[in-house]
C-alpha positions as CSV (number, residue, x, y, z in Angstrom):
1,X,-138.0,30.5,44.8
2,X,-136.2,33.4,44.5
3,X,-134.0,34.3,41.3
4,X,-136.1,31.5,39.7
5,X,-136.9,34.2,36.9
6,X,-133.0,35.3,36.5
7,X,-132.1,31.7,35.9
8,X,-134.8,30.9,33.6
9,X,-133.1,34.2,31.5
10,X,-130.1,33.4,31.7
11,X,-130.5,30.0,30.0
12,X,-132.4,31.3,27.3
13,X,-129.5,33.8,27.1
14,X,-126.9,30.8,27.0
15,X,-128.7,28.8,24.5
16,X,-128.8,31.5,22.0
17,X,-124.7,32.4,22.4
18,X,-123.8,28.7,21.8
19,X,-126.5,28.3,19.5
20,X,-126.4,28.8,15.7
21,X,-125.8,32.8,14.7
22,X,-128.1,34.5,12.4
23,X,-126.6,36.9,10.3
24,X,-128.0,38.7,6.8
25,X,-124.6,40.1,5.7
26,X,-126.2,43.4,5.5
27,X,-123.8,45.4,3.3
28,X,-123.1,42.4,1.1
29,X,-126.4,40.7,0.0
30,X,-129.4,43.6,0.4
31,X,-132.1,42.5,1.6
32,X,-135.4,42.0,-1.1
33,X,-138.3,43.9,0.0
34,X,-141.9,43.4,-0.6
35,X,-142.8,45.3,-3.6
36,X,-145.2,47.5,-1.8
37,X,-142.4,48.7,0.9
38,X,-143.1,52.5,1.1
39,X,-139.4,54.2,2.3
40,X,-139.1,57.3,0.7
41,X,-141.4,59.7,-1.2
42,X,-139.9,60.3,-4.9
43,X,-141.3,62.3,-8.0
44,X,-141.0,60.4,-11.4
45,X,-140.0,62.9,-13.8
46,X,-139.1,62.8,-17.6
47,X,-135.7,62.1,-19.7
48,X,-135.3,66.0,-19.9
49,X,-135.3,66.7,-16.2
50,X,-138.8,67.7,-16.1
51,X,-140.8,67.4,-12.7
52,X,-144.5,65.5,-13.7
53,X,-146.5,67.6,-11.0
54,X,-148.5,70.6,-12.3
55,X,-148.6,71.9,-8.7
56,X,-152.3,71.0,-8.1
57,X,-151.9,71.0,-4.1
58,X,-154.0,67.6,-4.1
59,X,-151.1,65.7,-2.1
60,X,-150.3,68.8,0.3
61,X,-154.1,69.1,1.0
62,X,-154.6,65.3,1.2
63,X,-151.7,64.6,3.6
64,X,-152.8,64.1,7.2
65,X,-149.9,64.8,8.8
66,X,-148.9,68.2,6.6
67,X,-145.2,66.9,5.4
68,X,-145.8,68.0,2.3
69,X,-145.2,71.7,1.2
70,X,-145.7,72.7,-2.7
71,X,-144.6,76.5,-3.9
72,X,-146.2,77.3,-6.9
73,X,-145.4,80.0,-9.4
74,X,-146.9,82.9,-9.1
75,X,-147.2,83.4,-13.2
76,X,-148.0,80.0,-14.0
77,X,-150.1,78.1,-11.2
78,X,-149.8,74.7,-12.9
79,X,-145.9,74.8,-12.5
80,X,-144.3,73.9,-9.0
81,X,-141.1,76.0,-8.2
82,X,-140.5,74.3,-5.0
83,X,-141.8,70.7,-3.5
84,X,-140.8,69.9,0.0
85,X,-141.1,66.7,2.1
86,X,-140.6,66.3,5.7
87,X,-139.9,62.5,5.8
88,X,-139.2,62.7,9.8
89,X,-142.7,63.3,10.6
90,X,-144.5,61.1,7.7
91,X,-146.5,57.9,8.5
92,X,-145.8,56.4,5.5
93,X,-149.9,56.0,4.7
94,X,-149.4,56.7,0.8
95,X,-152.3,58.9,0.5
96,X,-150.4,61.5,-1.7
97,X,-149.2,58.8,-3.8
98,X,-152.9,57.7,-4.0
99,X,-154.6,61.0,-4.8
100,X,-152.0,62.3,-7.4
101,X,-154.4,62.8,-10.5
102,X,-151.0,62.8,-12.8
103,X,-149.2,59.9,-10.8
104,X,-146.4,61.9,-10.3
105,X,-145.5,60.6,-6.8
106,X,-143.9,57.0,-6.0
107,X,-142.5,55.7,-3.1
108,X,-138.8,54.3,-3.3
109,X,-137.3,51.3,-1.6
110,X,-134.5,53.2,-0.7
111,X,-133.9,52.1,3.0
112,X,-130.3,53.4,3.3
113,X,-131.6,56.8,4.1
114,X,-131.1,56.4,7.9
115,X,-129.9,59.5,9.6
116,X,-128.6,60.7,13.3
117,X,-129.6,63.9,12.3
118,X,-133.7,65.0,12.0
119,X,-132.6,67.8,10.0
120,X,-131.8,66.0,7.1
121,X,-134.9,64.1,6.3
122,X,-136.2,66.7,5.3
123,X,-135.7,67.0,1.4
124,X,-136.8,68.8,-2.0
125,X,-138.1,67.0,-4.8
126,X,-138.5,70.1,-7.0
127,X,-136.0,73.2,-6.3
128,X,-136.3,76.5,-8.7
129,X,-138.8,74.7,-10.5
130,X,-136.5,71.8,-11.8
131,X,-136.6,68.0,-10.8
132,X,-133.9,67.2,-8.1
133,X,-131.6,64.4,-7.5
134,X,-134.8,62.6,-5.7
135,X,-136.6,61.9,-8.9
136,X,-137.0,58.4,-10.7
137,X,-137.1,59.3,-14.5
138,X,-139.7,57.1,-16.8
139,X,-140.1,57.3,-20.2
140,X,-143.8,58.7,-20.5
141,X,-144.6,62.4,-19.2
142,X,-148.6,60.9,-19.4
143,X,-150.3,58.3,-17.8
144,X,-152.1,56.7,-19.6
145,X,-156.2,57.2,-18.5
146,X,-158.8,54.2,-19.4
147,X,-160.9,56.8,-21.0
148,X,-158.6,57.6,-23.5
149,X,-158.9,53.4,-24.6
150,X,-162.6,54.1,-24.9
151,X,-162.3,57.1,-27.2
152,X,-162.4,59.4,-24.5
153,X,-166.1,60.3,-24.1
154,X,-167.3,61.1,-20.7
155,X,-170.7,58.9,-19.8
156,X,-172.6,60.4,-17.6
């Protein structure tokens, strides 16, 4: 029969509006993430302001899709004047995050970053060589390596 399927969508359509709402009260109660959620890319840096990259280029060389653009200085090559993100064209994968030897890159829950405009996803986490506005601070400026437990000797 013909309209059969228009019927049949309709009524789903009417049960829903009469039905009982769902609603999360967005603005009021946040909603709890999964503690893996990867939103934004963030640097942790120290109480002092300090960025904890030493510009080693493994994140900008491990990314696969290149959103990731470290200038370092040109008289000290462990030292990161600038550290750019392009958010708008990252997959999320958390391979830079992976890689960095110093764990100096986390991803943030921070899903209240939505924009109209691509321009402004992309971000610095370092600018003139100082930690920006993006950074988490923590209290330590070193991970702490298993090695160092064992007395730090290398086996070979």
């Amino acid at each position: 029969m013909f309209g059969q399927g228009l019927l049949k969508g309709l009524s789903v359509t009417g049960r829903r509006m009469l039905g009982k709402t769902e609603c999360d009260m967005y603005p009021y109660r946040k909603r709890v993430l999964p503690p893996k959620s990867r939103i934004f890319l963030s640097m942790r840096a120290t109480p002092d302001g300090k960025a904890l990259c030493n510009a080693c280029l493994t994140c900008q060389q491990g990314c696969p899709d290149n959103v990731i653009r470290i200038e370092q200085d040109p008289e000290d090559r462990k030292r990161a004047v600038s550290f750019r993100v392009n958010s708008g064209r990252c997959t999320f994968c958390g391979i830079c995050e992976e890689n960095c030897p110093r764990h100096a890159l986390t991803f943030t829950q921070d899903f209240e970053r939505a924009t109209f405009d691509k321009g402004t996803l992309t971000y610095a986490l370092i600018a003139d060589g100082t930690a920006t506005g993006a950074c988490v601070i923590v209290e330590r400026t070193e991970p702490e390596h298993p090695a160092s437990a064992e007395g730090g000797e290398d086996v070979g």
